[in-house]
DSSP file (Angstrom, degrees, kcal/mol; ACC not computed):
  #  RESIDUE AA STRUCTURE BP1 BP2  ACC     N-H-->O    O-->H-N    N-H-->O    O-->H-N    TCO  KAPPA ALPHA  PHI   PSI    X-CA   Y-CA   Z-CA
    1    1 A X              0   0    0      0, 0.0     3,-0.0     0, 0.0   134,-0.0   0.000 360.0 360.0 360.0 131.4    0.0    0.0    0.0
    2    2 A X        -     0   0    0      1,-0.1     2,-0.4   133,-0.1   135,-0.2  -0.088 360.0-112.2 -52.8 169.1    1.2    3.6   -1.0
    3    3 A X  B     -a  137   0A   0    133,-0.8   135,-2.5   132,-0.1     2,-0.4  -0.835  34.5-136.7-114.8 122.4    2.3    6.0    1.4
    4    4 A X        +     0   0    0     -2,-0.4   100,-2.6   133,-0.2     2,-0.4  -0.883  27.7 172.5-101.1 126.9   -0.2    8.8    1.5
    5    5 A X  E     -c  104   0B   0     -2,-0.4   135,-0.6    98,-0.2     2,-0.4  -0.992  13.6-173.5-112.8 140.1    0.8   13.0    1.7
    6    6 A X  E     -cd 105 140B   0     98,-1.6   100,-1.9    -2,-0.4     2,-0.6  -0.867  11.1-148.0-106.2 155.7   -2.3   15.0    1.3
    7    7 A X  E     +cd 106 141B   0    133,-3.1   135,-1.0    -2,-0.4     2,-0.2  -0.937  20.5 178.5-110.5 116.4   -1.8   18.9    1.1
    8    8 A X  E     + d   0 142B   0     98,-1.7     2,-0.5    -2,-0.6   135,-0.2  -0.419  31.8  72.0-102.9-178.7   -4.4   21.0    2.4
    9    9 A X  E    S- d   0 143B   0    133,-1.1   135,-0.6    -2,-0.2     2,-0.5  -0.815  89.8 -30.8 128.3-165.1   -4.8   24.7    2.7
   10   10 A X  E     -H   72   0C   0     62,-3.5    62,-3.1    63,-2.1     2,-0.2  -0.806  61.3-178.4 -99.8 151.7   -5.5   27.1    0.0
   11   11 A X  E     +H   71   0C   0     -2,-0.5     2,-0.3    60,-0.3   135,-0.2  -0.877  19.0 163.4-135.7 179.6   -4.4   26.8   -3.9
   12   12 A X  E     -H   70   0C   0     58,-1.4    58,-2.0    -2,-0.2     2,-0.2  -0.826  28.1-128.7-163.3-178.1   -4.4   28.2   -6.7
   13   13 A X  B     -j  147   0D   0    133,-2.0   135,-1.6    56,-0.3     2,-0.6  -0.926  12.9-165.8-132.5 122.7   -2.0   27.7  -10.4
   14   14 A X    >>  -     0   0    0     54,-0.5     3,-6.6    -2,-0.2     4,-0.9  -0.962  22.3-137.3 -92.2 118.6   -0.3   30.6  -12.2
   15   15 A X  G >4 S+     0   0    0     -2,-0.6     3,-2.2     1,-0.3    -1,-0.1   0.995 110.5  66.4 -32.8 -39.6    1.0   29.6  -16.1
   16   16 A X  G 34 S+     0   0    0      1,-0.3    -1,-0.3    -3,-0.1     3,-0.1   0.738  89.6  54.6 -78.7  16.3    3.8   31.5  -14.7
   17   17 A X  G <4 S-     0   0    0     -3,-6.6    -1,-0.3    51,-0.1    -2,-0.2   0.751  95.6-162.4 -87.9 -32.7    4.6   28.9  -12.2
   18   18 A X    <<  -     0   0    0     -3,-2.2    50,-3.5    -4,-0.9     2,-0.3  -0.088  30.7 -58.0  65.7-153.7    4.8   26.3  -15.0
   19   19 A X  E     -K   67   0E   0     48,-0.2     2,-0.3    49,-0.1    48,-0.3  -0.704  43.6-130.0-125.3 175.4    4.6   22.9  -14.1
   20   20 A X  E     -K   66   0E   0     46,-2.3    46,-1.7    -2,-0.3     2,-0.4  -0.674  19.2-123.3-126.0 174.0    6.6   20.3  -11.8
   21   21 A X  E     -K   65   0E   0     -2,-0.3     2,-0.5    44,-0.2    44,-0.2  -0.942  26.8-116.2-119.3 125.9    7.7   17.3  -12.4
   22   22 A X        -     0   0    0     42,-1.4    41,-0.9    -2,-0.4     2,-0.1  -0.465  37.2-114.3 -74.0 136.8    6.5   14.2  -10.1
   23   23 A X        -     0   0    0     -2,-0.5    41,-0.1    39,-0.1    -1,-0.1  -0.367  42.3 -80.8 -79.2 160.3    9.3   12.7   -8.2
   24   24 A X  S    S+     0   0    0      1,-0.1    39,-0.1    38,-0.1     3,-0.1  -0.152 118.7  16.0 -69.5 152.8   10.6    8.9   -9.1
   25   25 A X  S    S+     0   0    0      1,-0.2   112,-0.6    37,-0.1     2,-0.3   0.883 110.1 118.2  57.7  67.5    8.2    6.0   -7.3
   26   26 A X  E     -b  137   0A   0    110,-0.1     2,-0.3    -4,-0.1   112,-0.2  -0.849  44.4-174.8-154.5 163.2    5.6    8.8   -6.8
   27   27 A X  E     -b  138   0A   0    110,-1.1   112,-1.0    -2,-0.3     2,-0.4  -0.906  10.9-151.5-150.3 149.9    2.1    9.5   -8.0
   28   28 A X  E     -E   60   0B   0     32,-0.8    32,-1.9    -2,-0.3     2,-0.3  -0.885   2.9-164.8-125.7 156.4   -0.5   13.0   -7.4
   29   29 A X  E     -     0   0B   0     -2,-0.4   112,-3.9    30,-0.2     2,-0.6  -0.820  11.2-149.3-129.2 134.1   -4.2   12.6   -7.4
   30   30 A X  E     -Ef  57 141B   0     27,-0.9    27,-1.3     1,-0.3   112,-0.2  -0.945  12.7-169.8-111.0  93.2   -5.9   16.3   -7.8
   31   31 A X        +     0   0    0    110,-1.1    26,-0.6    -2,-0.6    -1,-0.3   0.884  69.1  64.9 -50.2 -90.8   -9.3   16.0   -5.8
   32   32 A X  S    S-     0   0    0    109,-0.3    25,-0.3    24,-0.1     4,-0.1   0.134  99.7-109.2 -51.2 148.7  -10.8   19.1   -6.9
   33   33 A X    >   -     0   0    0      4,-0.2     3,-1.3     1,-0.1     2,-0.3  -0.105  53.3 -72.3 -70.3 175.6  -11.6   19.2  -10.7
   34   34 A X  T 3  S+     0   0    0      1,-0.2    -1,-0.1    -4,-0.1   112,-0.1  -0.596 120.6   7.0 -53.0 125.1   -9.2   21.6  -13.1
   35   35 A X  T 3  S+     0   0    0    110,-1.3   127,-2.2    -2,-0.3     2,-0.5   0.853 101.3 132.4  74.2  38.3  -10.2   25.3  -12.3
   36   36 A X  E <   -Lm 145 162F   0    109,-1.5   109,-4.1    -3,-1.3    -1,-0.2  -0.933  53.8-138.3-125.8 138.3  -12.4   24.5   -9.6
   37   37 A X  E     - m   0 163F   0    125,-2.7   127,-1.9    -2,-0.5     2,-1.0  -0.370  22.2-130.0 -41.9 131.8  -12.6   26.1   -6.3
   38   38 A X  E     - m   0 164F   0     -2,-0.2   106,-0.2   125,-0.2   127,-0.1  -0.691  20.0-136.7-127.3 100.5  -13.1   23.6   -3.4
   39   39 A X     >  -     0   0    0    125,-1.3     4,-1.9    -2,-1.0     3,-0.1  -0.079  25.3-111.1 -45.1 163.9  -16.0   24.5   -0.9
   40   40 A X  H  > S+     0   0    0      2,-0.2     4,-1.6     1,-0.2    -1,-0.1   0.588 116.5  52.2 -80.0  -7.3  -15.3   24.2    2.7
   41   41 A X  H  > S+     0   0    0      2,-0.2     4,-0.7     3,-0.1    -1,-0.2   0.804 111.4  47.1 -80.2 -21.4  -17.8   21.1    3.1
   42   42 A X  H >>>S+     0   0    0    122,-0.2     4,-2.1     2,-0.2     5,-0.7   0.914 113.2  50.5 -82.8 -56.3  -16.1   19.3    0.2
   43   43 A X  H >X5S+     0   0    0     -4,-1.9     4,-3.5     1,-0.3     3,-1.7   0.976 110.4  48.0 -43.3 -59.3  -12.6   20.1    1.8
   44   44 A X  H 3X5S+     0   0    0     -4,-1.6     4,-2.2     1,-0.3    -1,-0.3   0.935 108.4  58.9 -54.5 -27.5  -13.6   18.8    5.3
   45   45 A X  H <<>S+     0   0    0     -3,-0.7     5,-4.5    -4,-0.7    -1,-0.3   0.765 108.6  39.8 -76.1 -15.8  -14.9   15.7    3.5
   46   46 A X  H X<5S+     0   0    0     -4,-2.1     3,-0.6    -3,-1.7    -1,-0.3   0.632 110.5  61.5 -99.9 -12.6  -11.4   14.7    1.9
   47   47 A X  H 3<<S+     0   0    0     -4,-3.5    -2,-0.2    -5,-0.7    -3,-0.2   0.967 109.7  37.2 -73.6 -30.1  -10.0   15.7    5.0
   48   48 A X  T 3<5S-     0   0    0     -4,-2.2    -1,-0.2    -5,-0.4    -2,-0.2   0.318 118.5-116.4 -75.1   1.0  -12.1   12.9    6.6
   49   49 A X  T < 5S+     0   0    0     -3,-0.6     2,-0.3    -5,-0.2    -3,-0.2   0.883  74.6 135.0  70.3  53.1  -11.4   11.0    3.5
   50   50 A X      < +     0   0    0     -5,-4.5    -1,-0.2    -8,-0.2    -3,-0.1  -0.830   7.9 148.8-130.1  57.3  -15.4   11.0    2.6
   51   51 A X    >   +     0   0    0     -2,-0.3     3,-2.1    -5,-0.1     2,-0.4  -0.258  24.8 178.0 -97.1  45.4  -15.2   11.9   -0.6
   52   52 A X  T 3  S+     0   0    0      1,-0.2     3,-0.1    -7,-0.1    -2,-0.1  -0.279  70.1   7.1 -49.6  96.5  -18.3    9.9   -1.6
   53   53 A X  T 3  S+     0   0    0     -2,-0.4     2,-0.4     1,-0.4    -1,-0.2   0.708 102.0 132.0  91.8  24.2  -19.6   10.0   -5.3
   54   54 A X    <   -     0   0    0     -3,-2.1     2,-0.4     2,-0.0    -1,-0.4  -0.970  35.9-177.4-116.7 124.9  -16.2   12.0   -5.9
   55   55 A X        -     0   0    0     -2,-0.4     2,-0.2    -3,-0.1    -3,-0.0  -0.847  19.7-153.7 -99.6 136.1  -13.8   10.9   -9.1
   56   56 A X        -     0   0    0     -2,-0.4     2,-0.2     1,-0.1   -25,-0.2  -0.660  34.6 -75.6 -97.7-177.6  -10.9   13.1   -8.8
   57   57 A X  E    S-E   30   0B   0    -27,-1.3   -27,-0.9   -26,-0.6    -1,-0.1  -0.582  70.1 -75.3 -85.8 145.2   -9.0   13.8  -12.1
   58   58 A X  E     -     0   0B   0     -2,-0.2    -1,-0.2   -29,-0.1   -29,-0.1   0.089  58.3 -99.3 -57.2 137.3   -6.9   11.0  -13.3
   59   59 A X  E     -     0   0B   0     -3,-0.1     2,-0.3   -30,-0.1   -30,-0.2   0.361  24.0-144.4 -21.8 158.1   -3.4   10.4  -11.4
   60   60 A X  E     -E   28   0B   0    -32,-1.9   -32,-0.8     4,-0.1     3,-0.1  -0.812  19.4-143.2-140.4 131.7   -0.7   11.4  -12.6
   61   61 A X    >   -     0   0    0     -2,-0.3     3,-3.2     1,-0.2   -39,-0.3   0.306  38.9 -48.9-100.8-171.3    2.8    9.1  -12.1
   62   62 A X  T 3  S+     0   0    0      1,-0.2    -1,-0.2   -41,-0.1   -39,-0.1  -0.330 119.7   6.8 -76.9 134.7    6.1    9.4  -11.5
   63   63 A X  T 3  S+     0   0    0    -41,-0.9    -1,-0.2     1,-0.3   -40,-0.1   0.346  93.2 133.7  91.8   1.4    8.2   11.9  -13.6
   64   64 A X    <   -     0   0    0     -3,-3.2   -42,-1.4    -4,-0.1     2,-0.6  -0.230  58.9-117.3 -67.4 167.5    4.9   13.3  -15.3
   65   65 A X  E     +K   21   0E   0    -44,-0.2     2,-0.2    -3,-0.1   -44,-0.2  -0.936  40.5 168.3-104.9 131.8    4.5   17.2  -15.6
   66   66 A X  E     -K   20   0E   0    -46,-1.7   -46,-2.3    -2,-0.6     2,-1.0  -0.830  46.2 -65.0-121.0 179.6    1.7   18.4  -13.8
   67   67 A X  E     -K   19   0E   0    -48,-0.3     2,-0.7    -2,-0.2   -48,-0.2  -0.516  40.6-120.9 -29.4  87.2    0.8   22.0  -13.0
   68   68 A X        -     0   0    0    -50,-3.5   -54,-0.5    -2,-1.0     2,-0.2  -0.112  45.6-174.3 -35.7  80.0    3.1   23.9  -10.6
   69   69 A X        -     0   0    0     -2,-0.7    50,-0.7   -56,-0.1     2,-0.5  -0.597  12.3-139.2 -86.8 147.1   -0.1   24.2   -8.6
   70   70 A X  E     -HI  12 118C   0    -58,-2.0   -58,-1.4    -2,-0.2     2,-0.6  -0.937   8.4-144.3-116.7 136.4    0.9   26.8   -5.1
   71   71 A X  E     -H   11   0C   0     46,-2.7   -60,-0.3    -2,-0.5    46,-0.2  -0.847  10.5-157.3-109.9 119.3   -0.3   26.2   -1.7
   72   72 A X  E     -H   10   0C   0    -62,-3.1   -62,-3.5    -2,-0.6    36,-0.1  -0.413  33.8 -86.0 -97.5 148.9   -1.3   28.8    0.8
   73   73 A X        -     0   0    0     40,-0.4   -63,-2.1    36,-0.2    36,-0.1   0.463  48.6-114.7  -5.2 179.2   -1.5   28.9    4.7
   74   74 A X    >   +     0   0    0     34,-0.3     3,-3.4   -65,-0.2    -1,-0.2   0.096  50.9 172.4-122.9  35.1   -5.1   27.5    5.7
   75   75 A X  T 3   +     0   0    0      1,-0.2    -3,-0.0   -65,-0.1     0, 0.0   0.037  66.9   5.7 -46.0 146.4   -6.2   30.9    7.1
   76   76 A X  T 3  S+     0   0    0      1,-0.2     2,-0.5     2,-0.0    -1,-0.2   0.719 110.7 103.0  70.1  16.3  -10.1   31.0    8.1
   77   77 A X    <   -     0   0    0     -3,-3.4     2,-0.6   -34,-0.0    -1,-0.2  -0.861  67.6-131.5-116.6-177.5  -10.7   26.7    7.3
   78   78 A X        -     0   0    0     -2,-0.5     2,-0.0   -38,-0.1    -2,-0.0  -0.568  26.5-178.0-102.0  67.1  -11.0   23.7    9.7
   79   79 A X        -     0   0    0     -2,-0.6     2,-0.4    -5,-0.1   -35,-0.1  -0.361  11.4-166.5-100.9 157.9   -8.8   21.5    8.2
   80   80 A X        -     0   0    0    -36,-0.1     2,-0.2    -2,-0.0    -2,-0.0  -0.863  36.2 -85.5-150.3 154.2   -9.1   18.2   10.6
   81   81 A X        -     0   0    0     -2,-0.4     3,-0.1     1,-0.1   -34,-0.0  -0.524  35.6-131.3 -82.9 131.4   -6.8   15.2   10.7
   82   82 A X  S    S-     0   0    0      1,-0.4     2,-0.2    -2,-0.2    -1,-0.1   0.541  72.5 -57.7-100.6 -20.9   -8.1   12.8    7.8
   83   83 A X  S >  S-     0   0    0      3,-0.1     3,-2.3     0, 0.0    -1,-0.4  -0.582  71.9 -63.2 167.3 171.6   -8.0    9.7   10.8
   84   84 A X  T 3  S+     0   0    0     -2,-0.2    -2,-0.0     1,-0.2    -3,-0.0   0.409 115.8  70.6 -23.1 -38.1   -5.6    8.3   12.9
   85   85 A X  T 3  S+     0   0    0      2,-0.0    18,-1.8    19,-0.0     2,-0.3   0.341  90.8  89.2 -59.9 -12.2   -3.1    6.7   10.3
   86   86 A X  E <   -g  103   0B   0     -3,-2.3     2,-0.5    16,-0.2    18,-0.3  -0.856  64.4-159.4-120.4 165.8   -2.3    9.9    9.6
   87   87 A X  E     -g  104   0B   0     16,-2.1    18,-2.9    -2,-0.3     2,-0.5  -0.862  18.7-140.6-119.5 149.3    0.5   12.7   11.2
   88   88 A X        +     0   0    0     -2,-0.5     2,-0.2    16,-0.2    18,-0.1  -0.916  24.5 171.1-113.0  95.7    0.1   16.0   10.8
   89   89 A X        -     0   0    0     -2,-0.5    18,-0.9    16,-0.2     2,-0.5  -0.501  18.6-153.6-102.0 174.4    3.2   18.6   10.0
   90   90 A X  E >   -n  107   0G   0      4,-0.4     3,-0.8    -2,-0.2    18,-0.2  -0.970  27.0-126.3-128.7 126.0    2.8   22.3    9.1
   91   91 A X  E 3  S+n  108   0G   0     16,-1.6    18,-3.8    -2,-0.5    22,-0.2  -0.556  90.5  46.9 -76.7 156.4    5.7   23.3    7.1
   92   92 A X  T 3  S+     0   0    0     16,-0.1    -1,-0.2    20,-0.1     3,-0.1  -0.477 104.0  63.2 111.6 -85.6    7.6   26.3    8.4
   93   93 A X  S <  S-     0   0    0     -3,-0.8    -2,-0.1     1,-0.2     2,-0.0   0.229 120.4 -89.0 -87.4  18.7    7.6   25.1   11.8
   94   94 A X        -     0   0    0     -4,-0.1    -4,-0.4     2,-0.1     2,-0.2   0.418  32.5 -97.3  57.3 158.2    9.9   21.8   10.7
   95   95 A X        -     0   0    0     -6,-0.1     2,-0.3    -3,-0.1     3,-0.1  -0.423  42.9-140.6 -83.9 157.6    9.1   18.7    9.7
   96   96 A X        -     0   0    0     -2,-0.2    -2,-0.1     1,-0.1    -1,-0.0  -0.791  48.1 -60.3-109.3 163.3    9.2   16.4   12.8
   97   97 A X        -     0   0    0     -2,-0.3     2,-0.5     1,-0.1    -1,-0.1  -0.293  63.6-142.4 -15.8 124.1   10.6   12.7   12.6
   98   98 A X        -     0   0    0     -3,-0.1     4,-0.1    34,-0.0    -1,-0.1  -0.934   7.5-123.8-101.2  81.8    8.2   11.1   10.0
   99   99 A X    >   -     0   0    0     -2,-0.5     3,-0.6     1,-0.2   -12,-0.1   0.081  22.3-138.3 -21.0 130.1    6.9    7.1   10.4
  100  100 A X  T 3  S+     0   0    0      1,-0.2    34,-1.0    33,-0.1    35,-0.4   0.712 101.6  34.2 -80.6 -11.3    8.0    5.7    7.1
  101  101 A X  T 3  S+     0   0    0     32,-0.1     2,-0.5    33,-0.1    -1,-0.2   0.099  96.1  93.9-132.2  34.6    4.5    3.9    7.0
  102  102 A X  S <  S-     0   0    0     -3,-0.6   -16,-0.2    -4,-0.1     2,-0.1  -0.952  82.9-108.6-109.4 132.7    2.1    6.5    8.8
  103  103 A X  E     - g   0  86B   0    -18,-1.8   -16,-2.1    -2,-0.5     2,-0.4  -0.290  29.4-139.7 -34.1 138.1    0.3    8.7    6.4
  104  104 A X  E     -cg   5  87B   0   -100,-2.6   -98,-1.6   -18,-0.3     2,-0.3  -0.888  14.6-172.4-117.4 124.1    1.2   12.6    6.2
  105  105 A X  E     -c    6   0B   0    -18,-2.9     2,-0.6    -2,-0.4   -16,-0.2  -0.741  22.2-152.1-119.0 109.7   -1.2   15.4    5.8
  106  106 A X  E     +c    7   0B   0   -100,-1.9   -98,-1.7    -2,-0.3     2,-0.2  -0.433  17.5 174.6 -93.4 116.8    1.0   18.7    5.2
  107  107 A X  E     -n   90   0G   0    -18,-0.9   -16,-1.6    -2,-0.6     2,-0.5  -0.423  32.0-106.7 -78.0 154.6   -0.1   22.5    6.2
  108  108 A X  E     -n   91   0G   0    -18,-0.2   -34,-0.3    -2,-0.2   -16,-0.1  -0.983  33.7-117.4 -90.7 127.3    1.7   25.9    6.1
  109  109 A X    >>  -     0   0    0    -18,-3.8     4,-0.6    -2,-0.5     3,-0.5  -0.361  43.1 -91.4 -43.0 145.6    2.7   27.3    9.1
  110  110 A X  T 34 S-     0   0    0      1,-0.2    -1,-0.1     2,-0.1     4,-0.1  -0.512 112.8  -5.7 -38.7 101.0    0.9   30.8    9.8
  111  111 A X  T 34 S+     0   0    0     -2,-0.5     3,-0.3     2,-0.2    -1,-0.2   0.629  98.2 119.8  73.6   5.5    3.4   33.3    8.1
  112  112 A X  T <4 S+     0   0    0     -3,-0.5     2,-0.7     1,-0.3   -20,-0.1   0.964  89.9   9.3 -79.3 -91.1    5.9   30.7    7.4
  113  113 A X     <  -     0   0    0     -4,-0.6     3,-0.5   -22,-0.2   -40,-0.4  -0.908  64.1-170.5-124.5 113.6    5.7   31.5    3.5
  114  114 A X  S    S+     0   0    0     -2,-0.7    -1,-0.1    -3,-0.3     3,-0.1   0.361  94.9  46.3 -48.6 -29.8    3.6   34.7    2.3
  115  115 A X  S    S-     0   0    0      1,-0.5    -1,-0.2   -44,-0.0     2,-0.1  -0.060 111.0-124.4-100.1  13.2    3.9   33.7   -1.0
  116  116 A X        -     0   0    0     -3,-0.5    -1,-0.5   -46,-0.1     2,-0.3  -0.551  30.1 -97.6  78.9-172.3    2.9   29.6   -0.7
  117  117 A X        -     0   0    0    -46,-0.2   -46,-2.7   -48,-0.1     2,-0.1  -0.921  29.7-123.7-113.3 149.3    5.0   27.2   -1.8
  118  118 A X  B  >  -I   70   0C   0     -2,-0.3     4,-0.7   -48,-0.2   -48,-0.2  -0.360  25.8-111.4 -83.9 172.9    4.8   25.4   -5.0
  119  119 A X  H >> S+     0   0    0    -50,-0.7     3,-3.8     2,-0.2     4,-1.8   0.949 121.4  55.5 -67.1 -62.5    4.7   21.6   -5.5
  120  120 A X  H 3> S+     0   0    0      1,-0.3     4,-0.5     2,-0.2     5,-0.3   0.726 115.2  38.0  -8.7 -75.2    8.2   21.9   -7.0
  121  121 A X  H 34 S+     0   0    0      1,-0.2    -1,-0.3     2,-0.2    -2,-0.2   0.380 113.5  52.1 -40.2 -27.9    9.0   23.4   -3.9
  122  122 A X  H <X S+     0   0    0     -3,-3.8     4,-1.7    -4,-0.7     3,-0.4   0.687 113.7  55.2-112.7 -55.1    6.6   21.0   -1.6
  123  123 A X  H  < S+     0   0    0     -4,-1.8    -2,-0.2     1,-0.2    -3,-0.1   0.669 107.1  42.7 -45.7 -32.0    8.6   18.2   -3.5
  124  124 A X  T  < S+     0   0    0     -4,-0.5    -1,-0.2    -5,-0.3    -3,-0.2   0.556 115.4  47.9-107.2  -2.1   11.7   19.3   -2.7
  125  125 A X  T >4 S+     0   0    0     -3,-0.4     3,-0.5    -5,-0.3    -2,-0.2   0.938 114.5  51.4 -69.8 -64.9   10.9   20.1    1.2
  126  126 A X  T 3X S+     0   0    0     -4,-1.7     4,-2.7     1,-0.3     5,-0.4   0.282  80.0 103.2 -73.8   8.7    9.3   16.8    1.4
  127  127 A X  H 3> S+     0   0    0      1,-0.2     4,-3.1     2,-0.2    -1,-0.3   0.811  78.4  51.4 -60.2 -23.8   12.2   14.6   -0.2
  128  128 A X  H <> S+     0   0    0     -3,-0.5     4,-1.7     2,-0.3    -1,-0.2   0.953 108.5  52.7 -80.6 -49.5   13.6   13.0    2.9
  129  129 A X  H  4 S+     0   0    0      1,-0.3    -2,-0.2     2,-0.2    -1,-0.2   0.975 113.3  43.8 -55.3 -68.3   10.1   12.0    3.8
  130  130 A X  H >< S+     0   0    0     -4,-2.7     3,-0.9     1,-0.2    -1,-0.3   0.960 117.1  47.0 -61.1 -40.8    9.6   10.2    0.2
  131  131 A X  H 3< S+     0   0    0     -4,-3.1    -2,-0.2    -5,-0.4    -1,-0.2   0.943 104.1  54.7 -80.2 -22.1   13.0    8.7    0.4
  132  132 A X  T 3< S+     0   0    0     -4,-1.7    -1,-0.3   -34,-0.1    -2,-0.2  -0.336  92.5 128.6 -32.0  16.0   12.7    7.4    4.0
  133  133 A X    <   -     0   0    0     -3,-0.9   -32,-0.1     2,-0.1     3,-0.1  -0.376  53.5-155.5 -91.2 145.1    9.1    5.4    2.4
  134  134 A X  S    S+     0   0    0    -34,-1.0     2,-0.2     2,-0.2   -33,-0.1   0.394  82.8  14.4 -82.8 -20.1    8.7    2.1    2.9
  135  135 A X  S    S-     0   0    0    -35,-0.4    -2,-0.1     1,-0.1  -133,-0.1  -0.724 105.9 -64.2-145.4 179.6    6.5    1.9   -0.1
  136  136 A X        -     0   0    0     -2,-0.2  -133,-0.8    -3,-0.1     2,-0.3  -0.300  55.9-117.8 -74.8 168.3    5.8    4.4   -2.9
  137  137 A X  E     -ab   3  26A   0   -112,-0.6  -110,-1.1  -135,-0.2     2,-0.3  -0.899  18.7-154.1-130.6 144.9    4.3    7.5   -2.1
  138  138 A X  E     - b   0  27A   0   -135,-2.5  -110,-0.2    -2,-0.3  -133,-0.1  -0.673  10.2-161.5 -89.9  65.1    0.7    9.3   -3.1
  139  139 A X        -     0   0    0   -112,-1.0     2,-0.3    -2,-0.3  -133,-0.2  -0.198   6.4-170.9 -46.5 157.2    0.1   12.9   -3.1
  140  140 A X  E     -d    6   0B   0   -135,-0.6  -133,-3.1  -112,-0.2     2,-1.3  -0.931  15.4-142.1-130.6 139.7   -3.0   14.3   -3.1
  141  141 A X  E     +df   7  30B   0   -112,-3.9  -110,-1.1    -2,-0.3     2,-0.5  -0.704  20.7 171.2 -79.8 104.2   -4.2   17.8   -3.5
  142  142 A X  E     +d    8   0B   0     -2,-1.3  -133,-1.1  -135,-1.0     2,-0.2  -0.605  50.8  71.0-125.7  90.7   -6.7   18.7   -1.5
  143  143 A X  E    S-d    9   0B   0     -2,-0.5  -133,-0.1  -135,-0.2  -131,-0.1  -0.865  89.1 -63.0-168.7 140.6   -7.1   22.3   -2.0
  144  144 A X        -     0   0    0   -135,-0.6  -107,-0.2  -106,-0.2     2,-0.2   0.268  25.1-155.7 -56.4 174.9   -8.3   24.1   -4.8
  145  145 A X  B     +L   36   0F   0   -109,-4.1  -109,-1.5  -112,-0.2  -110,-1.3  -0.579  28.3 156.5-129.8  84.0   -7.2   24.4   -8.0
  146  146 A X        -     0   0    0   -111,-0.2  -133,-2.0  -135,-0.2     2,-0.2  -0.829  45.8-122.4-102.1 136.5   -8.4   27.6   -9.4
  147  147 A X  B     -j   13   0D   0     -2,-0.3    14,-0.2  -135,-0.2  -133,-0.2  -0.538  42.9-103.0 -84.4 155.4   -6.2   29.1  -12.5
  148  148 A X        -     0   0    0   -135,-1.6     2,-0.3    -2,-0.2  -133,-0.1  -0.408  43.4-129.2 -71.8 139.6   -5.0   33.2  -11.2
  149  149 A X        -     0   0    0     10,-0.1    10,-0.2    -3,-0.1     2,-0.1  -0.764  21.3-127.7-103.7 171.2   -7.2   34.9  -13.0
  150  150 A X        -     0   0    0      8,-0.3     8,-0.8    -2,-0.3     2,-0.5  -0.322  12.7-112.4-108.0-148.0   -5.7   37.6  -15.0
  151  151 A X  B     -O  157   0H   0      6,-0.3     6,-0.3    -2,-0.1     0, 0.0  -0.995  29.2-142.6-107.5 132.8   -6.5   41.7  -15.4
  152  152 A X        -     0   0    0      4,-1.6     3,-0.3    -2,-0.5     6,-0.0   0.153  35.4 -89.9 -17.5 158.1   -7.8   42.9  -18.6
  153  153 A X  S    S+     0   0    0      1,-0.1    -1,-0.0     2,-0.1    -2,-0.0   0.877 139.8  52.5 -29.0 -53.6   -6.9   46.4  -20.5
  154  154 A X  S    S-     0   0    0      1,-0.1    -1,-0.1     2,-0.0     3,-0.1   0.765 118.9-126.9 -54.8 -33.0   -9.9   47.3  -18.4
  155  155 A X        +     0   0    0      1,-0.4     2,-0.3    -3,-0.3    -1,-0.1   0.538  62.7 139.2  78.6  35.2   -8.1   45.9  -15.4
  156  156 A X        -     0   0    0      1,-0.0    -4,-1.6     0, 0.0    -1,-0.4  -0.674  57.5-110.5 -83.9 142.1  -10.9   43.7  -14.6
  157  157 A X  B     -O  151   0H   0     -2,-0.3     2,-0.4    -6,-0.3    -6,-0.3  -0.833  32.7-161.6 -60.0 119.8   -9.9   40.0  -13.4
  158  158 A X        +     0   0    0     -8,-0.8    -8,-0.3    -2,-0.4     2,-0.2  -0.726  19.9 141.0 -84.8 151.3  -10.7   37.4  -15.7
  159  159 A X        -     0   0    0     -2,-0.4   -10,-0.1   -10,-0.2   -11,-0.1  -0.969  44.8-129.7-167.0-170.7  -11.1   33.5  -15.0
  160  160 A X        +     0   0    0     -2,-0.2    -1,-0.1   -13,-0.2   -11,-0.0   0.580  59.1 122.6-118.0 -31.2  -12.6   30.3  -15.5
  161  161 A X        +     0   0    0    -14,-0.2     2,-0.2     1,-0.1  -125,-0.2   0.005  26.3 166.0 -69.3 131.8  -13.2   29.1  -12.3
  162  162 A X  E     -m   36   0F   0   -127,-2.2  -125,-2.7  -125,-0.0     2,-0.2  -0.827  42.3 -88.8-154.7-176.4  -16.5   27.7  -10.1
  163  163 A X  E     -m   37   0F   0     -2,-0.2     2,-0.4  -127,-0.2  -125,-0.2  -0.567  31.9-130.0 -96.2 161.1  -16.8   25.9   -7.0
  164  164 A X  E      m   38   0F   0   -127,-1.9  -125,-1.3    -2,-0.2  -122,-0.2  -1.000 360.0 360.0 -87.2 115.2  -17.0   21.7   -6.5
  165  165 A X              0   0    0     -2,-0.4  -124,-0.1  -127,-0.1    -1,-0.1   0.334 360.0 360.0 128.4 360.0  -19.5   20.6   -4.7
């Protein structure tokens, strides 16, 4: 059985972030669809791992490109520990000793990075943890994925974007 990290918080994608590369013996699953938003009842429900009558968008495996998606702090949700199996870090405040076969769900510290982190970036904190694994390891996003919308001539925001669920 994979080794699961979920990321929670807020997200977003900017094109200008470009895309990451999954690391070797790793896999992402994206809960929320492309260029959705993720209400806070759907969040609490992959945080209890309830995501009932939800397909997320197909995996993607190691060494694929996916979206350099960025993840922000989890100001103003309720993010809850997804059950027992799993440990809970906020990055920021260090990573603590890891179980090589306990599930991870990863946070931002409060003020720890103002700007997110990217997955790149979330990839490359989290390397010790994936090479310490007993087994291959499973990201999952769970946070939105809404594209930055941009400004106009007008200087209006544009986007695409709506909620799941």
């Amino acid at each position: 059985m994979a080794k699961i990290i979920v990321f929670s918080g807020h997200g977003a994608w900017d094109p200008n972030d470009g895309y990451a590369i999954v690391p070797r013996h790793c896999s992402i699953e994206f809960s929320p669809e492309t260029n959705r938003a993720l209400s806070h009842a759907f969040g609490r429900d992959l945080d209890r791992d309830d995501g009932v009558g939800h397909t997320p968008d197909p995996s993607s495996g190691p060494l694929s490109n996916v979206p350099n998606m960025r993840l922000y702090e989890p100001s103003g949700l309720s993010i809850i520990r997804p059950s027992t199996a799993y440990d809970v870090t906020q990055l920021g405040a260090g990573i603590p000793p890891i179980h090589p076969t306990r599930h991870l769900q990863v946070q931002l510290a409060f003020g720890s990075y103002p700007n997110g982190l990217t997955l790149a970036e979330l990839f490359v904190q989290l390397g010790a943890v994936v090479r310490r694994s007993a087994a291959d390891v499973k990201f999952i996003w769970a946070a939105c994925r809404q594209t930055g919308p941009r400004p106009t001539a007008q200087r209006h925001p544009i986007g695409f974007n709506s909620i799941q669920r």
